[in-house]
MIDOSE-1310 file (N, C-alpha, C; in nm, 2 decimals, decimal comma, always signed):
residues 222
xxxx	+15,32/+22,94/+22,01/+15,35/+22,88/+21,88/+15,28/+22,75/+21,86; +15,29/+22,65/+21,96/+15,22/+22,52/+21,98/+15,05/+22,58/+21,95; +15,04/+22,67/+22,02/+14,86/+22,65/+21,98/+14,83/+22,74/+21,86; +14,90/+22,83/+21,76/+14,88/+22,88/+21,65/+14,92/+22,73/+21,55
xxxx	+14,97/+22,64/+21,58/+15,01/+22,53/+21,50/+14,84/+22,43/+21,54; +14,81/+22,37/+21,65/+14,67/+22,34/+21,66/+14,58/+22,45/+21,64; +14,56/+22,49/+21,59/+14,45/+22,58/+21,53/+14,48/+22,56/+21,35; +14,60/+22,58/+21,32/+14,60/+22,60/+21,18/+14,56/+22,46/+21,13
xxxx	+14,59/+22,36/+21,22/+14,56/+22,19/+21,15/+14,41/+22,18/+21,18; +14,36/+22,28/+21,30/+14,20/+22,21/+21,30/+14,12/+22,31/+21,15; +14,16/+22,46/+21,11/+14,12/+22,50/+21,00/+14,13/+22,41/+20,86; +14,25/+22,35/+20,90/+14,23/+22,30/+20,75/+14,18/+22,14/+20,74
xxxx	+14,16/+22,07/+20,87/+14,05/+21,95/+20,90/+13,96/+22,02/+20,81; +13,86/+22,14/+20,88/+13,74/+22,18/+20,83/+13,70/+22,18/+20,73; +13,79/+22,26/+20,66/+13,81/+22,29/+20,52/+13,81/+22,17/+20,45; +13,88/+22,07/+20,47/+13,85/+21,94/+20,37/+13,74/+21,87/+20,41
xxxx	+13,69/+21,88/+20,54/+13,52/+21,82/+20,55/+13,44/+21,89/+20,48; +13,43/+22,03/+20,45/+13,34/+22,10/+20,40/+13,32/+22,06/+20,22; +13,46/+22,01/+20,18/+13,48/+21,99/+20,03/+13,38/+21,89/+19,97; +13,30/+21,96/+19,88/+13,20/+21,86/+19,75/+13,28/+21,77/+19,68
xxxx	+13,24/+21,62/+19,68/+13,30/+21,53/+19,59/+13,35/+21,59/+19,44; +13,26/+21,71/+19,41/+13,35/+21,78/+19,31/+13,44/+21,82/+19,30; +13,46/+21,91/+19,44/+13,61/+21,95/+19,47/+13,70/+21,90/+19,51; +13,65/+21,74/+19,54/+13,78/+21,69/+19,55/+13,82/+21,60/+19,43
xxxx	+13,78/+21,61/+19,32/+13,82/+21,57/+19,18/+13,73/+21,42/+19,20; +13,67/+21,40/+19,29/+13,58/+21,23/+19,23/+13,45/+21,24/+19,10; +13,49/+21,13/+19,04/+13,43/+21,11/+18,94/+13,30/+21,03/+18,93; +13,20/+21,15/+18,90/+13,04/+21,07/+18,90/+13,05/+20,99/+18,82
xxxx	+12,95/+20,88/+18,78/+12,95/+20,76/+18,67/+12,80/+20,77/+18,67; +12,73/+20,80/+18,56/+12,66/+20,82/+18,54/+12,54/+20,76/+18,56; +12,40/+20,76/+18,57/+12,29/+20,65/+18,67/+12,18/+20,73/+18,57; +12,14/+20,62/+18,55/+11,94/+20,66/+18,50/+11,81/+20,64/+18,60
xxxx	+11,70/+20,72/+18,58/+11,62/+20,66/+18,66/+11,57/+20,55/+18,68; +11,59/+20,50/+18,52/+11,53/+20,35/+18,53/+11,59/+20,27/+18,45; +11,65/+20,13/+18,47/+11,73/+20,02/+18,37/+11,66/+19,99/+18,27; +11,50/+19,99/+18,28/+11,40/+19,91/+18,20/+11,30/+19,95/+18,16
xxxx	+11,23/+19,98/+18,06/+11,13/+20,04/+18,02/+11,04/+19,99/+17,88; +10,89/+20,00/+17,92/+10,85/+19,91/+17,79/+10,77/+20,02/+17,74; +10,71/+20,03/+17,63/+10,66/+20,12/+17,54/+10,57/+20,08/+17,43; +10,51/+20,14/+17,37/+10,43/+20,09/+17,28/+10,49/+20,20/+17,14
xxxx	+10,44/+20,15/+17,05/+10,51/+20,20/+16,91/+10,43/+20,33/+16,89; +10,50/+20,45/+16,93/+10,47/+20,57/+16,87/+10,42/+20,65/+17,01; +10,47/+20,59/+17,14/+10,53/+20,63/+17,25/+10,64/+20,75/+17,30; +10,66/+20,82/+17,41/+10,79/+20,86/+17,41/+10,84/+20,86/+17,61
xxxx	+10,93/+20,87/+17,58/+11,00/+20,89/+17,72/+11,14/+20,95/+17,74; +11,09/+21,03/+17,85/+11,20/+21,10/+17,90/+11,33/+21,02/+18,02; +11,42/+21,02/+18,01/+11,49/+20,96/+18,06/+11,54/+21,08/+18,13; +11,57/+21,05/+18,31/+11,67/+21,13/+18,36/+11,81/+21,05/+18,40
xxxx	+11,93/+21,15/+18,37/+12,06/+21,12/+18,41/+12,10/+21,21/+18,49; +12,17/+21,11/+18,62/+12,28/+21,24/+18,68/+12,40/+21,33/+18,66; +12,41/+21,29/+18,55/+12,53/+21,41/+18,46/+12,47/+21,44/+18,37; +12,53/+21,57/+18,37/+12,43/+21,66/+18,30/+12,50/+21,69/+18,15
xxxx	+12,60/+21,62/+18,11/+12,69/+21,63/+17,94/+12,70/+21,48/+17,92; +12,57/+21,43/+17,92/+12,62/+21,30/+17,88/+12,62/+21,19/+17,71; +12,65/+21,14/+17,68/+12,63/+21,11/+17,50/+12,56/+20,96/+17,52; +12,45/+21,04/+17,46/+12,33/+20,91/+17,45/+12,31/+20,86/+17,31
xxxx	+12,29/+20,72/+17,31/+12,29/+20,66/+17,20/+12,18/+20,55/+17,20; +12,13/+20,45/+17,06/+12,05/+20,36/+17,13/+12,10/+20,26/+17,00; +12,12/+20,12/+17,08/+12,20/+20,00/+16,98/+12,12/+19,98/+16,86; +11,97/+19,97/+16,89/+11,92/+19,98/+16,72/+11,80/+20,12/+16,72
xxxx	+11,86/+20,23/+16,64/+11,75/+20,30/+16,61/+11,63/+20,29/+16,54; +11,63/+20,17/+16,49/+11,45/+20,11/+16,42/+11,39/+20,08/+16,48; +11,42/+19,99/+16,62/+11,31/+19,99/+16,74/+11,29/+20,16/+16,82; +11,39/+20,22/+16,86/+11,40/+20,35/+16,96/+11,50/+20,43/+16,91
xxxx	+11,47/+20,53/+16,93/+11,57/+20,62/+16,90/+11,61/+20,70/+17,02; +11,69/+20,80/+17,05/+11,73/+20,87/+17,14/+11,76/+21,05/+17,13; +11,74/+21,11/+17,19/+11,81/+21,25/+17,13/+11,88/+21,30/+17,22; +11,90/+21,40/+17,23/+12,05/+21,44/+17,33/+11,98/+21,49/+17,44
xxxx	+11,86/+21,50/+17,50/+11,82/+21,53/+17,63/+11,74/+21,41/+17,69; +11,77/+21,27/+17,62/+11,74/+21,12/+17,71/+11,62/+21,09/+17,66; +11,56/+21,16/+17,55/+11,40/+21,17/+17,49/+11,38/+21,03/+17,41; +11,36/+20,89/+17,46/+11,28/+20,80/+17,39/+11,20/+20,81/+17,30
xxxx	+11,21/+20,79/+17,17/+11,08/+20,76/+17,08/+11,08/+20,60/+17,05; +10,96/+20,54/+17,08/+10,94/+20,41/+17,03/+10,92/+20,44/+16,89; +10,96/+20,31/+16,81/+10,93/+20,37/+16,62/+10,85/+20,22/+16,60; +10,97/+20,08/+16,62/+10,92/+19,99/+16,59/+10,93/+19,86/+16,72
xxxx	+10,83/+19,77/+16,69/+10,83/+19,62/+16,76/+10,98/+19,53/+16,75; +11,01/+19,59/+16,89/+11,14/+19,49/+16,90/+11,20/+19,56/+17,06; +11,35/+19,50/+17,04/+11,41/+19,54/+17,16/+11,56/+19,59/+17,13; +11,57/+19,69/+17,27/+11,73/+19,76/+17,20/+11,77/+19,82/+17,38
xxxx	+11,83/+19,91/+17,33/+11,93/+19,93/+17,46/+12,00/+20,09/+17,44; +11,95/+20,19/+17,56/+11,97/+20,29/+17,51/+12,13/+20,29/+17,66; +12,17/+20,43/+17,54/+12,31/+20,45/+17,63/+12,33/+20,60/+17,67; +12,36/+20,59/+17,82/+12,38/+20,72/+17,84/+12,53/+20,72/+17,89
xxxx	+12,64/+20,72/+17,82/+12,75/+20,73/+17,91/+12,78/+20,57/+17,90; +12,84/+20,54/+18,04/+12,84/+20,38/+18,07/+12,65/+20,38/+18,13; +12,59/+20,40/+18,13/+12,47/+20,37/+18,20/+12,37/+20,32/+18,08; +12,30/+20,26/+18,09/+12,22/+20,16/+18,01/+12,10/+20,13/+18,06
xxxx	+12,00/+20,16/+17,95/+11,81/+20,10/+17,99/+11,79/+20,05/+17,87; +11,74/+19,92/+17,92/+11,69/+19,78/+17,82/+11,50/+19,85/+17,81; +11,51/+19,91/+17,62/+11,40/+19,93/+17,59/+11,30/+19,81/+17,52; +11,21/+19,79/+17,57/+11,11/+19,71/+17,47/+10,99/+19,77/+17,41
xxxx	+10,98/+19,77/+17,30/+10,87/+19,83/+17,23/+10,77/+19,73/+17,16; +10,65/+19,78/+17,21/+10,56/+19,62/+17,21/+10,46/+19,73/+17,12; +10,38/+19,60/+16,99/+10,24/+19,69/+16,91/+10,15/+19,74/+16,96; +10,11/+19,80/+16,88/+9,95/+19,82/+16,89/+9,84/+19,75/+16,80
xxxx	+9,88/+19,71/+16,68/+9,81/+19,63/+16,61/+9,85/+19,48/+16,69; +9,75/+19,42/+16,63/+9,79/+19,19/+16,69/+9,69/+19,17/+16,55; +9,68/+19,23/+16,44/+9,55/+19,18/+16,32/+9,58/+19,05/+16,28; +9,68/+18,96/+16,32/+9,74/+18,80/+16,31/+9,83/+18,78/+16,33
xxxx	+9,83/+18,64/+16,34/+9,93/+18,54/+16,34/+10,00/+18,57/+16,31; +10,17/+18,58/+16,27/+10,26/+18,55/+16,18/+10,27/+18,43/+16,16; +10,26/+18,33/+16,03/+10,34/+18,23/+16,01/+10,44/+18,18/+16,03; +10,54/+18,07/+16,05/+10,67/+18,00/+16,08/+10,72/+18,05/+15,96
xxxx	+10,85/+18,14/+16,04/+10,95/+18,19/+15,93/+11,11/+18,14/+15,96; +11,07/+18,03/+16,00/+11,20/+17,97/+16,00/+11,25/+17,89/+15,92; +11,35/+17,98/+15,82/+11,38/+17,92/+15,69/+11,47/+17,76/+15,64; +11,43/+17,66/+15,62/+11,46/+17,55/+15,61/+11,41/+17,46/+15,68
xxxx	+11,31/+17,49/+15,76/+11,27/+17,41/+15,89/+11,16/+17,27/+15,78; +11,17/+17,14/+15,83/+11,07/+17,02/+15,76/+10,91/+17,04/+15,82; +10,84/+16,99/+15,73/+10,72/+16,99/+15,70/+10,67/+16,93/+15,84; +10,74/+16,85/+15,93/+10,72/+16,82/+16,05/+10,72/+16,95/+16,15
xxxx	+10,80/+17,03/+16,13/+10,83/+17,12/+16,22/+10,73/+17,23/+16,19; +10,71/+17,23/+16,09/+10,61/+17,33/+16,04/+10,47/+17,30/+16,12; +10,43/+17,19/+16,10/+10,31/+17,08/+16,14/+10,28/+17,06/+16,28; +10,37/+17,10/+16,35/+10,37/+17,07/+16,49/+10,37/+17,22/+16,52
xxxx	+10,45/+17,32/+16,48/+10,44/+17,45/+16,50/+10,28/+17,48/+16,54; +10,23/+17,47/+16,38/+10,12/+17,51/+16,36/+10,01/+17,46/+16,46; +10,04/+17,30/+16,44/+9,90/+17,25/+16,57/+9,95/+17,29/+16,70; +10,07/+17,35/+16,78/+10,09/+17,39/+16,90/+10,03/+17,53/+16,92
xxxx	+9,97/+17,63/+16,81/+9,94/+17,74/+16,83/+9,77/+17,74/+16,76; +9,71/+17,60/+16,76/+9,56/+17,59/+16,77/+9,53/+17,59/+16,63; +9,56/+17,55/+16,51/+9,57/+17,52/+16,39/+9,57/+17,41/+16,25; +9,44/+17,40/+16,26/+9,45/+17,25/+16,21/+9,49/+17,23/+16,01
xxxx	+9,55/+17,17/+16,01/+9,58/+17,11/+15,87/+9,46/+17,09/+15,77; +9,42/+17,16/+15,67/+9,32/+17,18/+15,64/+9,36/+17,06/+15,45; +9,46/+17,10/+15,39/+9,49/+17,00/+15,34/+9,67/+17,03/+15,25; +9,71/+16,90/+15,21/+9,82/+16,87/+15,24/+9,90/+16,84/+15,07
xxxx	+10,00/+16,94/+14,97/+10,02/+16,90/+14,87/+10,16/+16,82/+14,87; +10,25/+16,76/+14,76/+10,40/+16,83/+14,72/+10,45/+16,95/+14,76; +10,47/+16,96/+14,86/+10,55/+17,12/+14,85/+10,44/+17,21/+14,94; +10,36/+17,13/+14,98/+10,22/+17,26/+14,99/+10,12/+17,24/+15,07
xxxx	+10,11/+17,26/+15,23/+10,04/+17,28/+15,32/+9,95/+17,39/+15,34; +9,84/+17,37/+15,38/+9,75/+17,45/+15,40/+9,68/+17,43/+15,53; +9,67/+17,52/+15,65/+9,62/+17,55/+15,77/+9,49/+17,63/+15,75; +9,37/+17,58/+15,86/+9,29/+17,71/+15,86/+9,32/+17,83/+15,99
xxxx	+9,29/+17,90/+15,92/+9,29/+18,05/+15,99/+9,20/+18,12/+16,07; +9,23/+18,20/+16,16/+9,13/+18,30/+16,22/+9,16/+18,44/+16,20; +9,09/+18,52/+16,28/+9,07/+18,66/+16,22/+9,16/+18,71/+16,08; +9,18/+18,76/+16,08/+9,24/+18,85/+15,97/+9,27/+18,73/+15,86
xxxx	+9,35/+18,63/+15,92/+9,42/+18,55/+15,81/+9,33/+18,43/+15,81; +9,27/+18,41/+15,67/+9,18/+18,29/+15,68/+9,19/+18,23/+15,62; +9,39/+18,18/+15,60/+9,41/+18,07/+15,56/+9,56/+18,06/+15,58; +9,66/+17,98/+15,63/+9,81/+18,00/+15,60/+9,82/+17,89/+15,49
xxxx	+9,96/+17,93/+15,42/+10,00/+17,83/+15,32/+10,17/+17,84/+15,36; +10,18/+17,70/+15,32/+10,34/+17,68/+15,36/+10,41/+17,61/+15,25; +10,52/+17,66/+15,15/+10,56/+17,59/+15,03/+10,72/+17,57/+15,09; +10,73/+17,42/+15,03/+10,86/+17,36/+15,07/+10,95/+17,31/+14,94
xxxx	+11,07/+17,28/+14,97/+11,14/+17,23/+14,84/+11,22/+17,16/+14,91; +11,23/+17,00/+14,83/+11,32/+16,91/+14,91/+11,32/+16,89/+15,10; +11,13/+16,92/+15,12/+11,16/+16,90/+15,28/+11,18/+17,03/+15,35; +11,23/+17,13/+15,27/+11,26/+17,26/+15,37/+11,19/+17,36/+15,33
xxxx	+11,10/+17,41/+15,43/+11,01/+17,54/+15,38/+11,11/+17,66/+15,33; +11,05/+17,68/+15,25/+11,12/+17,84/+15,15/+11,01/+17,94/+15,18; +10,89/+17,93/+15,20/+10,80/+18,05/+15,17/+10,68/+18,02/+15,28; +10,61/+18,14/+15,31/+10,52/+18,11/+15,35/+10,44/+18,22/+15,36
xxxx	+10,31/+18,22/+15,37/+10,16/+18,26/+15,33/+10,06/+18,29/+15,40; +9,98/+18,46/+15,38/+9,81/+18,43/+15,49/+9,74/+18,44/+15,37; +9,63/+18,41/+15,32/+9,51/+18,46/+15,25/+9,42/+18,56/+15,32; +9,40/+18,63/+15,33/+9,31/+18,74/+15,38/+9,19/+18,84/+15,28
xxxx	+9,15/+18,91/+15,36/+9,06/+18,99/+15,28/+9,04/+19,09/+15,31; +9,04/+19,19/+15,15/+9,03/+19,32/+15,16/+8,98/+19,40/+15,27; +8,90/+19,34/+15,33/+8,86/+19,43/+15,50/+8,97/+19,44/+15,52; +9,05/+19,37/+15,60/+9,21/+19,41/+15,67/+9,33/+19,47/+15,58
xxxx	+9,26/+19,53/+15,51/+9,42/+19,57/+15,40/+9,47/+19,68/+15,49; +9,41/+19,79/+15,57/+9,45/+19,92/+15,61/+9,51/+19,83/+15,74; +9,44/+19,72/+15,85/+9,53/+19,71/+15,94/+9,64/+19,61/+15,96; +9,61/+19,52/+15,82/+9,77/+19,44/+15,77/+9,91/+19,55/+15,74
xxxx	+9,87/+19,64/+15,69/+9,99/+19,71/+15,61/+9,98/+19,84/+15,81; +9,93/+19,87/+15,83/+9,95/+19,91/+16,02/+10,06/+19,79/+16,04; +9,99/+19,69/+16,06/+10,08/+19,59/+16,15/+10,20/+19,55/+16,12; +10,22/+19,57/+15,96/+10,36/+19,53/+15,88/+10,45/+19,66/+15,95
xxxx	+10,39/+19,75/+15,94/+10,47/+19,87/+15,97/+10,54/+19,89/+16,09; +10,46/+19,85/+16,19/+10,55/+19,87/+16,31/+10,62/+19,76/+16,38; +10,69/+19,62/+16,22/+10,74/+19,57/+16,28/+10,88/+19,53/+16,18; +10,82/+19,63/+16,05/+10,92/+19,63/+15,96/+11,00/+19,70/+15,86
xxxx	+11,08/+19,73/+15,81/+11,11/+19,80/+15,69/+10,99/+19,82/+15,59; +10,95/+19,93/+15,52/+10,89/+19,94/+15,43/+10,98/+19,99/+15,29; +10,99/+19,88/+15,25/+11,10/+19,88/+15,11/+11,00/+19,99/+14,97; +10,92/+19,93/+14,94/+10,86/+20,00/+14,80/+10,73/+19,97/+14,81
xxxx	+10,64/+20,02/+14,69/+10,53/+20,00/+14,66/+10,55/+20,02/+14,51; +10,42/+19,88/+14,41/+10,43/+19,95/+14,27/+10,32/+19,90/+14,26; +10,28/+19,89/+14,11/+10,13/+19,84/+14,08/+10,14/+19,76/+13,95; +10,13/+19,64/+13,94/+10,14/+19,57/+13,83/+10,00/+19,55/+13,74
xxxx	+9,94/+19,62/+13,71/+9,79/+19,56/+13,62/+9,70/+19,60/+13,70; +9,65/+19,49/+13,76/+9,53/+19,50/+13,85/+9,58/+19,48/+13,99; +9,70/+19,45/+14,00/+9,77/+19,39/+14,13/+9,84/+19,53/+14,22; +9,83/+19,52/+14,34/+9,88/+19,62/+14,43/+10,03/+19,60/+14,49
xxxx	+10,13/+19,59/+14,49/+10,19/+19,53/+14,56/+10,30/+19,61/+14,68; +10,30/+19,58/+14,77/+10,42/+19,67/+14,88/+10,46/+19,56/+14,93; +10,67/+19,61/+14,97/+10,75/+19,54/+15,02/+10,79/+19,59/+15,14; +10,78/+19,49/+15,23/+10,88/+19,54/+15,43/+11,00/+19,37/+15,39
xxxx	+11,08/+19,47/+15,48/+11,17/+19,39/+15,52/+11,22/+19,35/+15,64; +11,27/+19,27/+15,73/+11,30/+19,23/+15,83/+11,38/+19,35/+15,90; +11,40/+19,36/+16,01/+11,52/+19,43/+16,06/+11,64/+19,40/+16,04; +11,63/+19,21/+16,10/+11,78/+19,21/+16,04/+11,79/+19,17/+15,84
xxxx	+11,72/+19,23/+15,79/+11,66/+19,21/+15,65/+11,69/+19,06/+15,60; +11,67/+19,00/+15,67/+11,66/+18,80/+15,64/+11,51/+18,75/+15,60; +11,43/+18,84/+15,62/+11,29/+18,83/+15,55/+11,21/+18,91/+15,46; +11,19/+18,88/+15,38/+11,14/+19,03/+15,29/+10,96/+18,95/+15,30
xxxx	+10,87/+19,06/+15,30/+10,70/+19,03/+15,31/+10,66/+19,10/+15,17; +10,60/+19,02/+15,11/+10,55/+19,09/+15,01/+10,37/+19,09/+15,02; +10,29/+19,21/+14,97/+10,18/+19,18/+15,03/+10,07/+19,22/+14,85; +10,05/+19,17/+14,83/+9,94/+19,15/+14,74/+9,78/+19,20/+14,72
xxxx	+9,74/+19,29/+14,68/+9,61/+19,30/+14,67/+9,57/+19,27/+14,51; +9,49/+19,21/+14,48/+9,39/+19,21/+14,34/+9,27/+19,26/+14,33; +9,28/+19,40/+14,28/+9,16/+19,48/+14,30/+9,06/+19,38/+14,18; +9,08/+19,33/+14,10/+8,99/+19,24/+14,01/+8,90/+19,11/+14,05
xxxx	+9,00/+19,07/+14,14/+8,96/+18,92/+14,24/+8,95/+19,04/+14,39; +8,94/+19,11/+14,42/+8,98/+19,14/+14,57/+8,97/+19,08/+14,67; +9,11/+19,00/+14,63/+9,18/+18,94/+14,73/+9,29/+18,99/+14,80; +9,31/+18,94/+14,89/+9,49/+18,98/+14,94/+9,55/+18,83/+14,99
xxxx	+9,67/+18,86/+14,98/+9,79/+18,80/+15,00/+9,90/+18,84/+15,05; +10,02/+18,84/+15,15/+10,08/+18,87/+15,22/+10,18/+18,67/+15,23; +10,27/+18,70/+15,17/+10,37/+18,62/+15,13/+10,53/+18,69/+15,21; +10,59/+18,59/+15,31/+10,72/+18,60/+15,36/+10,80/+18,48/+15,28
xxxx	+10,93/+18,52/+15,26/+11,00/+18,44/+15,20/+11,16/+18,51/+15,28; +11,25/+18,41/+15,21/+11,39/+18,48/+15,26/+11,43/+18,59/+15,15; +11,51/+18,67/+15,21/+11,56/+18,80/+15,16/+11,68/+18,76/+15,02; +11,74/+18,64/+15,06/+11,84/+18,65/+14,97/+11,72/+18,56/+14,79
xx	+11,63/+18,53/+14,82/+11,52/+18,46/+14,67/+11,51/+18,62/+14,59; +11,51/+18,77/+14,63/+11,49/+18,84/+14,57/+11,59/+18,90/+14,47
């Protein structure tokens, strides 16, 4: 009796060594292969997860999107955070255009701030109104303007030329809303908006003068 009793305790030792963390009810937590991942705009990546029913999501779908088998698409310039489960990869999605500078779009900032901005990023003060600064420019933009009221910039400005109209409106694109397009006379004009829409870009062509212009202001002046 004593050794059919040691035999039946060492079968069922076995039996619970042999058991998969499945079978014994433990709970995977889900893992990606990678936390971090950078991408260019119009990119894609596959993400792997160790569970295989997992619900993916991504905190802003205007930089990345996600689809239900881990599939990254980069869309636009910025950063976000995709989700699989509890598991999480910090996406950054970097351009392919650089056709300029952006101007200081920090709204309210003084003509000091502006001034120092500018000469910290190689840009000299070309001349100086009421209300109205002017920088010279390189590539694309070959000229910035900066209009103030009471001290605080409200708007700001590139002068450019019709050469760059196809890779200004590229570059707007993959870092912004594209709100409308209309045509007033001789004038062209299309609107992007910011992501978090606190900037609206308005961009200007004059097929009569063929010039361009490309004007940021705040969102709530429209």
């Amino acid at each position: 009796m004593k050794k059919k009793l040691l035999n039946g305790l060492l079968c069922l030792l076995i039996l619970f060594a042999s058991c998969s963390p499945e079978d014994s009810g433990e709970v995977i937590l889900p893992e990606l292969d990678v936390t971090s991942l950078t991408l260019s705009v119009g990119e894609e990546y596959v993400l792997s997860c160790n569970v295989d029913d997992c619900y993916w999501y991504s905190d802003e779908p205007f930089v990345a999107e996600v689809d239900e088998n881990g599939r990254v698409s980069a869309l636009h310039v910025g950063e976000t955070v995709i989700h699989a489960g509890n598991a999480t990869c910090k996406v950054t999605v970097l351009p392919k255009y650089h056709t300029y500078e952006e101007p200081m779009i920090s709204w309210g900032a003084t003509t000091n701030d502006v001034y120092l901005y500018m000469l910290n990023h190689g840009y000299q003060l070309t001349s100086n109104e009421e209300n109205l600064y002017v920088f010279s420019g390189k590539y694309a933009a070959e000229s910035y303007a900066y209009f103030f009221s009471n001290n605080k910039l409200i708007a700001s400005a590139i002068n450019s030329s019709y050469t760059y109209f196809e890779d200004i409106i590229d570059f707007l694109l993959e870092r912004y809303h594209a709100v409308a397009a209309n045509q007033e006379g001789t004038v062209y004009i299309y609107l992007f908006a910011s992501i978090d829409f606190d900037t609206i870009i308005q961009v200007e062509y004059d097929v009569s003068s063929d010039t361009l212009l490309v004007v940021y202001k705040p969102y709530e002046n429209e």
